[in-house]
N, C-alpha and C positions, 0 to 999 in steps of 0.2 A: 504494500500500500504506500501510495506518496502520500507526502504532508506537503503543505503550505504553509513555509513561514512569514508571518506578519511581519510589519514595524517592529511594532514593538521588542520581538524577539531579536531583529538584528541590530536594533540600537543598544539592547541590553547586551549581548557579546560584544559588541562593537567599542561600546563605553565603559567596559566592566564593573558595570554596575550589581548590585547587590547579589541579584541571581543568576549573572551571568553565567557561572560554573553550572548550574543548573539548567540554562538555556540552553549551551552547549550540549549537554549530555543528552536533552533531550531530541539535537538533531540527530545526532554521533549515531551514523552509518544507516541513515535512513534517503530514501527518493526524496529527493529535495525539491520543492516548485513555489516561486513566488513570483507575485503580481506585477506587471509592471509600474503600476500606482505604487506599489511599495518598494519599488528604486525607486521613484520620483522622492515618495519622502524620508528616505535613508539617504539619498542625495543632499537633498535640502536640509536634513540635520548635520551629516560630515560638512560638507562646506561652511558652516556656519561654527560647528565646533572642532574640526581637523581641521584647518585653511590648508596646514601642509602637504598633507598624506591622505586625504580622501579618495582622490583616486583611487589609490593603492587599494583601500580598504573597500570601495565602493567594487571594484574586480573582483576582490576577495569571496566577496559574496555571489557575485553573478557565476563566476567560477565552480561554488560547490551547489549551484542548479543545475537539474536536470533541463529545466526551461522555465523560463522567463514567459507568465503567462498573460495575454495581452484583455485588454477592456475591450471583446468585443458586445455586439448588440444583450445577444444571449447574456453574458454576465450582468451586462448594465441591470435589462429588465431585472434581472433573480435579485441583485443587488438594490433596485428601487423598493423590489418589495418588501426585503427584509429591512428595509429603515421606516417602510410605511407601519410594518407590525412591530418595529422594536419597542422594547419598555422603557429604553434609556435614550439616550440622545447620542448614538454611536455615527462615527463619523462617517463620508463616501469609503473613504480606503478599506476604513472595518467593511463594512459593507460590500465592499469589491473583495475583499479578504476571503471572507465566508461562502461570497456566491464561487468564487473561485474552485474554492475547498468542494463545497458540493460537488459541480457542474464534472469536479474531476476524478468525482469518489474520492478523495483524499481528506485525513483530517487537518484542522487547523493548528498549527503549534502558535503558541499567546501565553502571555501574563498581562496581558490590560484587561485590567478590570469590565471593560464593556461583555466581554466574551464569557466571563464566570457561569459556569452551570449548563453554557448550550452545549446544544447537541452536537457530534463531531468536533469536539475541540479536546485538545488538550492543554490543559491549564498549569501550568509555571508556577511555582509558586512555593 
């Protein structure tokens, strides 16, 4: 089975933040697949807080994907609808995240709080 990892999860490796070692462990040697929305905002975090080496880090990640999964129609729609039914106020990305996750039988790997308790996710923490 692939996973989809989110934001979340690659800023938390990325920035060795609390549960990073955790984050890790929970790719470590799995099908790897994430969004292209979520290089957009792994991008937009390193540039902002790596000026030097984002790059670097921003490959690093494209690299241990199987593929890089694109916003087309089909996602958008599953993604409108799961922010129409959310309980919370989750963002487009989560939303592109999840429909991702579905659309490609994979589950989700997260630690943002918006994803706690859904279905097909696995939760960081």
């Amino acid at each position: 089975m692939s996973h989809v990892v989110d934001s979340w999860t690659w800023i938390e490796i990325l920035s060795g933040g609390r549960l990073s070692a955790k984050a890790r462990q929970a790719i470590a040697g799995k099908a790897l697949l994430t969004t292209a929305a979520n290089i957009y905002e792994v991008r937009n975090y390193l540039k902002r807080n790596s000026p030097d080496d984002w790059e670097v880090k921003l490959r690093s990640i494209i690299a241990q994907c199987k593929a890089i999964l694109p916003i087309d129609l089909q996602t958008a729609e599953l993604a409108s609808e799961i922010k129409i039914s959310a309980k919370n106020d989750i963002g487009a990305v989560d939303c592109f995240s999840i429909a991702a996750a579905k659309l490609n039988g994979a589950r989700l790997v997260t630690g943002d709080p918006h994803f706690k308790g859904l279905p097909g996710v696995e939760f960081i923490s």
